[in-house]
MARVO-880942 format. One record per residue: residue in three letters; x negated, y, z of N, C-alpha, C in turn. Coordinates in steps of 0.1 Angstrom, whole numbers, padded with zeros to 4 digits, always signed. Example, Ala and Ser with C-alpha at 12.3 -4.5 7.8 and 13.67 -1.06 7.14 Angstrom:
ALA-0132-0057+0078-0123-0045+0078-0132-0033+0078/SER-0128-0022+0071-0137-0011+0071-0129+0000+0079/
END
This chain:
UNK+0406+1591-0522+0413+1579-0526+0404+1567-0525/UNK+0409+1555-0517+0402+1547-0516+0407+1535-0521/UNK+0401+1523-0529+0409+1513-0528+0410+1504-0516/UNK+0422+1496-0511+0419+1489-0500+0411+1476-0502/UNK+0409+1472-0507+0400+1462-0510+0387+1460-0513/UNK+0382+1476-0508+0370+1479-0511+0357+1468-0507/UNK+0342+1467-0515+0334+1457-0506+0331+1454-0492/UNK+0323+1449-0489+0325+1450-0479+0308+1456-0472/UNK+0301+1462-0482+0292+1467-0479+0293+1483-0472/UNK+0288+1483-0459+0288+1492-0456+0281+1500-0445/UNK+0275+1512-0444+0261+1517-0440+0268+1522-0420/UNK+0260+1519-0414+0262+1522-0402+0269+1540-0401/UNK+0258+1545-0411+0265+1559-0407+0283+1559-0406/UNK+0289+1550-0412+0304+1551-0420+0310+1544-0404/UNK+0305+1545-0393+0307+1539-0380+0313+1548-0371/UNK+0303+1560-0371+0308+1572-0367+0316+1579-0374/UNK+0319+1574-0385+0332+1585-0394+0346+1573-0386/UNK+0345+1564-0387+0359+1552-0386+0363+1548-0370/UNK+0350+1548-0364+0351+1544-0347+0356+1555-0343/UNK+0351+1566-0343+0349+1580-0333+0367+1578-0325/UNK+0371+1585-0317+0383+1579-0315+0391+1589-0303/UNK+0403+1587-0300+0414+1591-0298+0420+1579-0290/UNK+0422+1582-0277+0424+1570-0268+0436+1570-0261/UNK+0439+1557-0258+0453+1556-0250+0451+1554-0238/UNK+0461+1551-0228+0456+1547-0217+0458+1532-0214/UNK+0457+1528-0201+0461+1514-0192+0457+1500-0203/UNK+0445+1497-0196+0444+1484-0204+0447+1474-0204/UNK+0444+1466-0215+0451+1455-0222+0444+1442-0216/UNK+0443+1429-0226+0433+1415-0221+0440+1409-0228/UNK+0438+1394-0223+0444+1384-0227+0456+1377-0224/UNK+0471+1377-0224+0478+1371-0222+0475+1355-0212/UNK+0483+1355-0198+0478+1343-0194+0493+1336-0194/UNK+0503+1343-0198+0514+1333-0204+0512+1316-0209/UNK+0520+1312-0203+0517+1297-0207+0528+1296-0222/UNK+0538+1306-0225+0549+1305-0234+0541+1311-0248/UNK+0541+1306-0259+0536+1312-0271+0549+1326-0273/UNK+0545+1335-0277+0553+1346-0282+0554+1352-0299/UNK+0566+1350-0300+0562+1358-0316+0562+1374-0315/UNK+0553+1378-0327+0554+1394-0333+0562+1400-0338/UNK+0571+1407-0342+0569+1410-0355+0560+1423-0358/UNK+0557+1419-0371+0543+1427-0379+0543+1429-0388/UNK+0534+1443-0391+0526+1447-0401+0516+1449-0404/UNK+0512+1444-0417+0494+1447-0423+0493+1459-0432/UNK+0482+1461-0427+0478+1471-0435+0478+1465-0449/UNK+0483+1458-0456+0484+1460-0471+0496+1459-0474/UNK+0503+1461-0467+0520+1467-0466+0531+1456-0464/UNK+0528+1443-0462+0537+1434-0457+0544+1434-0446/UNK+0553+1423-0442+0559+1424-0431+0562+1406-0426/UNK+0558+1406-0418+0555+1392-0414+0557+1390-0396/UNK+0560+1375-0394+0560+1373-0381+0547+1362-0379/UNK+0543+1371-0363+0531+1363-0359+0533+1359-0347/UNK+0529+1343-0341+0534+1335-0327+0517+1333-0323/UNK+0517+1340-0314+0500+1333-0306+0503+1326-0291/UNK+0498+1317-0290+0500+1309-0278+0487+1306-0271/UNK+0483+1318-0259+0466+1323-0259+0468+1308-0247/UNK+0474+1297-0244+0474+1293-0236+0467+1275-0243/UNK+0476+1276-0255+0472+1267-0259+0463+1268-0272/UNK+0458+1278-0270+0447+1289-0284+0451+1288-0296/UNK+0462+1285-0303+0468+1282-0314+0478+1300-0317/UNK+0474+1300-0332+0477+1310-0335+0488+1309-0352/UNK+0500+1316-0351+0506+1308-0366+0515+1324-0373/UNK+0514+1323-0386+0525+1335-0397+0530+1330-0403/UNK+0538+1340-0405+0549+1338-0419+0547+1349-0427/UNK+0546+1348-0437+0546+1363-0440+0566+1363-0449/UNK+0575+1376-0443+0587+1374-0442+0591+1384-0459/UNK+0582+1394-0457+0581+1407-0468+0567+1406-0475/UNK+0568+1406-0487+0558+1405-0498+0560+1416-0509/UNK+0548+1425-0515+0547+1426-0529+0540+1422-0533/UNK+0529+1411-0527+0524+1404-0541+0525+1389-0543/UNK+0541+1387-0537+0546+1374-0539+0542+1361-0528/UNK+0539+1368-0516+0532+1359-0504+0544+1354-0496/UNK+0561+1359-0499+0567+1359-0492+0574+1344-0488/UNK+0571+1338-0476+0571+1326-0472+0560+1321-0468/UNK+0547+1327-0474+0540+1321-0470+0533+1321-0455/UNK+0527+1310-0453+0528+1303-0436+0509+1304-0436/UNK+0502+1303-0426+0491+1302-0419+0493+1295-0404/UNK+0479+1288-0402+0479+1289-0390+0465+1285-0383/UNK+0462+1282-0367+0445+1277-0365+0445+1283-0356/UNK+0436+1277-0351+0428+1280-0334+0421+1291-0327/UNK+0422+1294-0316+0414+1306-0315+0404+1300-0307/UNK+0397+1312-0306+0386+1308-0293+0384+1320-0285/UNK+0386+1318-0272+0391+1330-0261+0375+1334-0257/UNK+0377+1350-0258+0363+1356-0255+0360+1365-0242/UNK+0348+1362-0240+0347+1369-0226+0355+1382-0223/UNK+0357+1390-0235+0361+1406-0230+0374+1404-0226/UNK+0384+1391-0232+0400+1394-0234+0403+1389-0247/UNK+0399+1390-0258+0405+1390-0271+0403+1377-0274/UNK+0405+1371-0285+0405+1358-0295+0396+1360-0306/UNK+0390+1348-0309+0385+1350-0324+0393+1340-0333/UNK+0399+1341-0342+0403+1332-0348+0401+1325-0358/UNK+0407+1314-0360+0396+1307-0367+0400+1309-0387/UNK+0384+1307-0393+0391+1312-0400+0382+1326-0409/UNK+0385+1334-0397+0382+1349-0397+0373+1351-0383/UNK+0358+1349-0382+0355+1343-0366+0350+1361-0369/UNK+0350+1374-0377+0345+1386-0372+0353+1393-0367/UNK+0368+1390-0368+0379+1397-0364+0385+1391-0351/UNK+0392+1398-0347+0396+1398-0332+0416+1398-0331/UNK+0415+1388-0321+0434+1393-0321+0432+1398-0305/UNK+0438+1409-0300+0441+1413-0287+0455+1420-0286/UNK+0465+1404-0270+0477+1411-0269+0475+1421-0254/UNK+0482+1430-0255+0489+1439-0242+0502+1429-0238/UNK+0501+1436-0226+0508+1431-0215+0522+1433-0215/UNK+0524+1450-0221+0532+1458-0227+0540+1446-0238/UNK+0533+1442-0246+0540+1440-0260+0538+1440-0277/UNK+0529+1445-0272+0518+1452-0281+0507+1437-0289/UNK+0506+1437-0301+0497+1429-0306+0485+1438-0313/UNK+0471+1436-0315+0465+1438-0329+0458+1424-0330/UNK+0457+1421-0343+0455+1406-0348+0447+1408-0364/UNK+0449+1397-0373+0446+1401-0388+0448+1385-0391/UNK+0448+1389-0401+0454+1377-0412+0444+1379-0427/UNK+0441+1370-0428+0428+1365-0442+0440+1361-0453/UNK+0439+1365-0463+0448+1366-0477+0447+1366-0491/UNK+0446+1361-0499+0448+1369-0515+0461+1380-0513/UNK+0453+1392-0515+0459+1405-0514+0460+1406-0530/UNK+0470+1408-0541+0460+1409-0556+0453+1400-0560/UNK+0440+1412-0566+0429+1398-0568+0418+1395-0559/UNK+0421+1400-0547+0410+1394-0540+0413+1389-0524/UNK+0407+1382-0517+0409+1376-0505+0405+1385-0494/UNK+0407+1389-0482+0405+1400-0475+0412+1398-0465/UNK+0403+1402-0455+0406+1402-0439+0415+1418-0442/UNK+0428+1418-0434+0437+1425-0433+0441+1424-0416/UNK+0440+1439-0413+0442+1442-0397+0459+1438-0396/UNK+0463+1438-0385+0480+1438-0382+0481+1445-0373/UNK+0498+1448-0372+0497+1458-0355+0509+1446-0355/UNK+0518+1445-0343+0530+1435-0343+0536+1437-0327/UNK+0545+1437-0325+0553+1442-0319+0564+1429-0314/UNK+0565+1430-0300+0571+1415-0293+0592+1416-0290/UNK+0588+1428-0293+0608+1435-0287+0611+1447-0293/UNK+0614+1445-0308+0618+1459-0314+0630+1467-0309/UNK+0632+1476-0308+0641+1484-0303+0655+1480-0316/UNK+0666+1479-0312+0677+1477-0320+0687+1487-0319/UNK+0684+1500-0317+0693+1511-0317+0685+1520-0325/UNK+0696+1532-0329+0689+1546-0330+0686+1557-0321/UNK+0690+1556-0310+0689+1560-0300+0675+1563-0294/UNK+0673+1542-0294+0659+1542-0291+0648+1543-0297/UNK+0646+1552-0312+0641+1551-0322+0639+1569-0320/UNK+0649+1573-0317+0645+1590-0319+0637+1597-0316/UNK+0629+1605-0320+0620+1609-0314+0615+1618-0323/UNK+0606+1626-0320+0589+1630-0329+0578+1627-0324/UNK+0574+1621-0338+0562+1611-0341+0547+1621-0349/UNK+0540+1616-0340+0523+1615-0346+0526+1601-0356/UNK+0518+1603-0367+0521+1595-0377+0508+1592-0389/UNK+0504+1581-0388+0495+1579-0397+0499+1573-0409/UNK+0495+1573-0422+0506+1564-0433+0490+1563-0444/UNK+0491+1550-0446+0481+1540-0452+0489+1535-0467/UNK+0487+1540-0477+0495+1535-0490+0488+1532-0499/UNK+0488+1523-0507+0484+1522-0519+0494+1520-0533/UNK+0491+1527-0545+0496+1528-0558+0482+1521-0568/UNK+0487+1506-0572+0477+1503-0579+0463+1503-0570/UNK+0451+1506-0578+0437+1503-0569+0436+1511-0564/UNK+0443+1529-0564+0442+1538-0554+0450+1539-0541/UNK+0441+1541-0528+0445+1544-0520+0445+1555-0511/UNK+0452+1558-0505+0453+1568-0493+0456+1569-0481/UNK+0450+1575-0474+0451+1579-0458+0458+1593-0456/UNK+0466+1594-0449+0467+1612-0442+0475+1604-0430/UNK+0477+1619-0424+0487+1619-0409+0491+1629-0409/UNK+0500+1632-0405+0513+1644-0402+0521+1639-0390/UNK+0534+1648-0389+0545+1644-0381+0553+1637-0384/UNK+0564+1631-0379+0577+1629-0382+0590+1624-0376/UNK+0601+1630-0378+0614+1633-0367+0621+1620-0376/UNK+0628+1612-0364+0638+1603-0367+0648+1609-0356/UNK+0660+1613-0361+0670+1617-0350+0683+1605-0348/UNK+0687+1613-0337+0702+1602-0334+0711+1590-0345/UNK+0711+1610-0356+0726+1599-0366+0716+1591-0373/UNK+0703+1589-0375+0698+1574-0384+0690+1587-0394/UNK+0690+1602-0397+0681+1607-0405+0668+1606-0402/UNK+0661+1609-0415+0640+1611-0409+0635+1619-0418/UNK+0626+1627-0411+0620+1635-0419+0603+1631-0416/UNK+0596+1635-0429+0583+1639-0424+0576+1651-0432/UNK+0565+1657-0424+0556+1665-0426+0541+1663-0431/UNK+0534+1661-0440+0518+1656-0439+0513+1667-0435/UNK+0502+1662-0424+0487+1678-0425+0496+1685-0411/UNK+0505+1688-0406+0514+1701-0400+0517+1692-0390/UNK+0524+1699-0378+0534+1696-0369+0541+1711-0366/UNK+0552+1711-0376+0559+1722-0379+0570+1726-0366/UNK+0577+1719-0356+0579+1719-0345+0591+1721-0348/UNK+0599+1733-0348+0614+1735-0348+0612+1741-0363/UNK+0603+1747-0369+0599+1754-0384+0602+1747-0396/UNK+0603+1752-0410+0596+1743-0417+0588+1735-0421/UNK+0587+1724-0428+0572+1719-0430+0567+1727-0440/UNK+0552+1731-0440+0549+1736-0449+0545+1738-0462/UNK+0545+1721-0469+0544+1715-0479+0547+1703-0478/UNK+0554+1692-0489+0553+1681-0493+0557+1674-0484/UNK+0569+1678-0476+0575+1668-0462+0587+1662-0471/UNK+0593+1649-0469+0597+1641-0474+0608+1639-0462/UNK+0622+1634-0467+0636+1631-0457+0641+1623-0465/UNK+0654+1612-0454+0658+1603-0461+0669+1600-0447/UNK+0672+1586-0447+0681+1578-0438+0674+1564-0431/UNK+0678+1559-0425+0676+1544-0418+0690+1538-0418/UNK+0693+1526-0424+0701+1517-0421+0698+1504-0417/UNK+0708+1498-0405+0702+1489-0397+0702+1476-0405/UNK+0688+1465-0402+0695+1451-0409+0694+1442-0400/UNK+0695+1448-0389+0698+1433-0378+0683+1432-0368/UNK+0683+1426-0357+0666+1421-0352+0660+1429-0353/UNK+0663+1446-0352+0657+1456-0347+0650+1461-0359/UNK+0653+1455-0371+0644+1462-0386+0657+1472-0391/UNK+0646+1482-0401+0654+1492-0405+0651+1494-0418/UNK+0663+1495-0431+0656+1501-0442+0656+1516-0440/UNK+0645+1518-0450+0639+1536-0447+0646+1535-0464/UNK+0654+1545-0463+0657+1552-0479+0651+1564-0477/UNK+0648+1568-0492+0645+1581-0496+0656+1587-0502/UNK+0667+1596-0505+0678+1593-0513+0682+1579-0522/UNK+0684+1572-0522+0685+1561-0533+0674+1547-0535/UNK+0663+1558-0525+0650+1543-0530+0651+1541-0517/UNK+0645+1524-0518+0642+1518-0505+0627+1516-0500/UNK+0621+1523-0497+0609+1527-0495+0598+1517-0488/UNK+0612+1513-0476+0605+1503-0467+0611+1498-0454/UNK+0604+1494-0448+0617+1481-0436+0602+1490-0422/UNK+0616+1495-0413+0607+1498-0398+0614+1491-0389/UNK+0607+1489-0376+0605+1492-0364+0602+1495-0352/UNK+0606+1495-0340+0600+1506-0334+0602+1497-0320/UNK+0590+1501-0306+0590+1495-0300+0589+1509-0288/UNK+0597+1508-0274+0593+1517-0268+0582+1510-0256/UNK+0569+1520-0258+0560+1512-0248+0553+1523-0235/UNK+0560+1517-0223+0554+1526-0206+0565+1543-0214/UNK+0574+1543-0220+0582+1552-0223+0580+1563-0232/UNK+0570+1558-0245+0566+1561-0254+0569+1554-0268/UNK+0579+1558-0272+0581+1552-0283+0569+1549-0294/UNK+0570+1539-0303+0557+1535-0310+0567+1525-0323/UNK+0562+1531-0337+0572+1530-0346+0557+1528-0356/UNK+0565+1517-0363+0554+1507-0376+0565+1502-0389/UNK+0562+1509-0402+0569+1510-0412+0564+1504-0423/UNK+0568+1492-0428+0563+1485-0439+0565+1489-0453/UNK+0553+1495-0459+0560+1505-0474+0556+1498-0478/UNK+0568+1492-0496+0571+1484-0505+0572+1497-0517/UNK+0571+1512-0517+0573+1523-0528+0563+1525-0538/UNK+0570+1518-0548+0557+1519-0560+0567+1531-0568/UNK+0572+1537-0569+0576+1549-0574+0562+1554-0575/UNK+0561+1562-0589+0550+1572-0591+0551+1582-0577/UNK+0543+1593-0572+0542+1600-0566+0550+1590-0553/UNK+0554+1580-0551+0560+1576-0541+0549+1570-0528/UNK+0552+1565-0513+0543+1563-0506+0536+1549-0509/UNK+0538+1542-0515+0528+1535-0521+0531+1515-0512/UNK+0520+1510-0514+0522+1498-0509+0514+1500-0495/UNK+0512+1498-0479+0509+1500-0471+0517+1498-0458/UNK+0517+1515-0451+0520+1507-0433+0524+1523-0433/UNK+0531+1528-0422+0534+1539-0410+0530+1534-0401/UNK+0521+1543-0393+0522+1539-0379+0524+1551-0375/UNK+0535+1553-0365+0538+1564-0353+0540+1565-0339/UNK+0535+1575-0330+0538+1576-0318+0547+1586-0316/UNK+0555+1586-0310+0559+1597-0302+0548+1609-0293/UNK+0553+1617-0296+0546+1631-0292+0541+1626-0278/UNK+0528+1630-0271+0528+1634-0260+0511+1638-0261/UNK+0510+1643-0248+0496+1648-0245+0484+1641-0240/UNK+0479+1642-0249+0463+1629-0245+0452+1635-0237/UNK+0450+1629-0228+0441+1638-0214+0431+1631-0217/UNK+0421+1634-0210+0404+1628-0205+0404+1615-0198/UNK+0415+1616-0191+0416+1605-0180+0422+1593-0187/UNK+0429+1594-0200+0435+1576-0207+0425+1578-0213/UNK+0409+1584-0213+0398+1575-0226+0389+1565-0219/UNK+0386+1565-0210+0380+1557-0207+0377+1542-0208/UNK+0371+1538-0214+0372+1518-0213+0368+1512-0224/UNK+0366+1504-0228+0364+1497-0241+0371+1489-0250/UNK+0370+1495-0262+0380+1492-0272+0377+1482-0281/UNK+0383+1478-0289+0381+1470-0303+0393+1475-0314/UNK+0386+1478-0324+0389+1480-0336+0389+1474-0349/UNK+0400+1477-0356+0402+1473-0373+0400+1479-0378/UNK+0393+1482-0393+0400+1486-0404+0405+1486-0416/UNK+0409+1493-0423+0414+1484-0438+0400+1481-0448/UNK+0392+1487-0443+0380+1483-0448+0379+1466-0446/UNK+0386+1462-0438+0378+1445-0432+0369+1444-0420/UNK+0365+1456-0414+0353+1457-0409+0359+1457-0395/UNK+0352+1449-0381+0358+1454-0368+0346+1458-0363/UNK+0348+1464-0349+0340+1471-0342+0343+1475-0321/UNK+0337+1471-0319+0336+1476-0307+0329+1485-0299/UNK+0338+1493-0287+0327+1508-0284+0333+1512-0271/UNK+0334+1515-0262+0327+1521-0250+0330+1539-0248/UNK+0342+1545-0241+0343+1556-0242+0342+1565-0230/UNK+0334+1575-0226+0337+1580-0210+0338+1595-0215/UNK+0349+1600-0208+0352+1615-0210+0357+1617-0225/UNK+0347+1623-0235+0350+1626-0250+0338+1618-0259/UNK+0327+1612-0250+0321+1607-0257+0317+1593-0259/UNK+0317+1585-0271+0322+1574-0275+0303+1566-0280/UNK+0306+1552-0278+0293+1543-0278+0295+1534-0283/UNK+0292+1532-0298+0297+1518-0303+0288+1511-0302/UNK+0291+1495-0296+0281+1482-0294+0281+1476-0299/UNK+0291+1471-0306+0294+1461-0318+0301+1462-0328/UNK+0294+1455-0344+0301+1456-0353+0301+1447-0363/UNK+0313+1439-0369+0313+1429-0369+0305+1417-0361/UNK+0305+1416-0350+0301+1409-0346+0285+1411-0342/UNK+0277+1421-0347+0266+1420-0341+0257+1435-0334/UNK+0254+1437-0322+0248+1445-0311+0246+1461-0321/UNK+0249+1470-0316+0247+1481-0323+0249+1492-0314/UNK+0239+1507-0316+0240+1516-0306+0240+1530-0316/UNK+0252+1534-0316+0258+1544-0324+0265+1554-0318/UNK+0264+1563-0314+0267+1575-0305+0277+1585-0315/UNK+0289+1592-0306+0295+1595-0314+0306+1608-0303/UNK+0314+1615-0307+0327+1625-0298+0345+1624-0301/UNK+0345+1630-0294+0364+1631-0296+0367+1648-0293/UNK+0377+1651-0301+0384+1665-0292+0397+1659-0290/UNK+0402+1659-0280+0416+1659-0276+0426+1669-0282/UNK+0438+1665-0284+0450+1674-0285+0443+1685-0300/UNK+0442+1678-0305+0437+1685-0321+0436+1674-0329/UNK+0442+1686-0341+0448+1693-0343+0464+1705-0337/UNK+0470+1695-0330+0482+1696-0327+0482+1681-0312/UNK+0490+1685-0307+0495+1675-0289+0498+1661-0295/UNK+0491+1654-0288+0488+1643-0287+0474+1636-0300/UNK+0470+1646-0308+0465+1645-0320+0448+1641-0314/UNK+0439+1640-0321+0426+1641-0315+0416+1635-0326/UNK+0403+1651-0330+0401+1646-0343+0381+1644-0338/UNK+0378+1636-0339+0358+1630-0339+0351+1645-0343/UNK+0339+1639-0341+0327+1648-0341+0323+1646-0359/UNK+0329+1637-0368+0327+1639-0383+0339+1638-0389/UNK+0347+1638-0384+0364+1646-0387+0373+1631-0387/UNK+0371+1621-0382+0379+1613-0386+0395+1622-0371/UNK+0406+1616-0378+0420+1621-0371+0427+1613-0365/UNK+0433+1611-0355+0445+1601-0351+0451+1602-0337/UNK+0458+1594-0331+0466+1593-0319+0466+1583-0313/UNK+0472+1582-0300+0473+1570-0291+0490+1568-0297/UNK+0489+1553-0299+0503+1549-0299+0509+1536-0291/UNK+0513+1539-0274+0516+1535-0265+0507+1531-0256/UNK+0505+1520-0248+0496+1522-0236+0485+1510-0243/UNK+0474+1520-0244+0465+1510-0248+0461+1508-0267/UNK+0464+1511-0277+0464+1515-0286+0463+1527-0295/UNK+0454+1528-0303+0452+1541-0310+0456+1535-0323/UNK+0453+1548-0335+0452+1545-0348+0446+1561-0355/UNK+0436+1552-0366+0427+1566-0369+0431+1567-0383/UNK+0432+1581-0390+0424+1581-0401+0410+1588-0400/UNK+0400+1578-0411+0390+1582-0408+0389+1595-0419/UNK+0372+1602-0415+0371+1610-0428+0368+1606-0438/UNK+0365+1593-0439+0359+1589-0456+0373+1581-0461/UNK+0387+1584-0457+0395+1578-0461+0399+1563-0458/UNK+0398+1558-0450+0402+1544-0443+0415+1546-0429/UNK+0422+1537-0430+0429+1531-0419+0422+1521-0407/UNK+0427+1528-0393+0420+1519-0386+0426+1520-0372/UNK+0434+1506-0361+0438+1500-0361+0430+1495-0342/UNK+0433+1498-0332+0426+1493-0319+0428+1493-0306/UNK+0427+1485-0300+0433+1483-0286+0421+1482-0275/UNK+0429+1485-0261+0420+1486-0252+0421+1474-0247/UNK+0405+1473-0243+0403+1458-0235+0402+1460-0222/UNK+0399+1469-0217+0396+1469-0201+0390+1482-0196/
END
């Protein structure tokens, strides 16, 4: 258990537990759109917000739409500054990075009083949510980032959204046609319009999803509002749909978030991974991947961190020391 708002002190070794990684393919850059685009998004401290970046005219603006700690309405906005690899720094927050895909796909962050403290928060955001169930179905690789109070948690499991609007999930397993083997949780989705969904658990409202399909890979992001004791807490879902992660989508250089605050960049050929930067300054940290492990599409580091590719160009980790983390390919 970790809190999300932990300091922000933190020892290189904890690079190789959070970077190590799990890759997608076809990369990403900088939007040369002259049209600003909005998001919709989610942060990792469980909100749900729209973000408009206009990489043409470097101006970057939120709303945040969903709040639990009473943010809701509130607005941001400021400049970027376009970096050689592709991405933005924005202003503000000059250690974090916003980078869009081409696809549809955002990762970004937004600076906040979260509670009681102010904290760079990663986003993922999504430019054309799917507005059916149809296009929502699937089984999902799934990471879920929650917090209850100052404790937090990481895991990843499965999870089935089918036709009629049900969902199930599994932690730890990918139970396949089986049962889950412990502590898998079901419920419904009902539609509220603009491609958002409430997630019920029998009776509770857990939280508001969307889902985007990306190069024919569905990719599903779930804003949890469940302060229920034993419930999933305040945080995010992130899910892909199942598929098989080969040697050949690792290649290229990435940037990363995580709910730590912390970003990072790194360099991957075959299974083995090279981080060069972190927050912002030169670093040579060596590090591995296994593919398709635990289970297809899954892929867990050389110091156990776990996660998946979710659509073209995007991963998401849990690490082993318990953090969420959040990254896209640059090239």
């Amino acid at each position: 258990m970790r809190t999300l708002f932990t300091s922000i002190r933190i020892r290189l070794t904890w690079l190789l537990l959070a970077i190590g990684a799990l890759l997608a393919s076809c990369g990403g850059g900088g939007s040369t759109s002259s049209q600003a685009t909005q998001y919709t998004s989610v942060a990792m401290a469980g909100e749900l917000l729209t973000y408009t970046i206009d990489p043409v005219a470097l101006t970057y603006s939120y709303t945040i739409t969903e709040s639990q700690y009473g943010l809701t309405g509130k607005t941001g906005s400021g400049t970027l500054v376009r970096n050689g690899d592709g991405s933005y720094s924005p202003s503000g927050i000059p250690n974090a990075r916003i980078v869009i895909l081409p696809n549809g796909l955002l990762l970004g962050a937004v600076r906040e009083r979260f509670g009681a403290a102010v904290v760079t928060v990663p986003i993922i955001g999504l430019s054309q949510p799917v507005s059916t169930l149809g296009g929502l179905a699937a089984t999902y690789n799934y990471m879920h980032r929650g917090c209850l109070g100052i404790a937090c948690a990481t895991d990843s499991g499965t999870f089935v959204i089918g036709a009629n609007g049900t969902w199930s999930s599994c932690p730890d397993a990918n139970p396949g046609a089986g049962a889950c083997p412990a502590g898998g949780r079901s419920g419904t989705l009902d539609a509220l319009g603009n491609g958002l969904w409430r997630v019920m658990e029998g009776t509770a409202n857990v939280g508001t999803a969307l889902g985007f399909n990306s190069g024919g890979q569905n990719v599903l992001l779930i804003d949890l509002k469940d302060l229920r004791a034993g419930g999933l807490g305040l945080g995010l879902v992130v899910g892909s749909q199942q598929a098989t992660l080969t040697i050949a989508q690792t290649d290229g250089t990435w940037i990363a978030g995580s709910s730590s605050g912390h970003w990072a960049v790194f360099n991957t050929s075959g299974t083995a991974i090279n981080v060069t930067h972190f927050d912002g300054f030169p670093v040579n940290v060596n590090g591995s991947f296994t593919p398709n492990d635990p289970w297809q599409g899954m892929a867990t580091t050389n110091a156990g961190g776990k996660g998946f590719l979710a659509g073209n160009g995007v991963y998401v980790l849990e690490t082993a020391n318990g953090y969420a983390e959040v990254g896209v390919k640059l090239r």
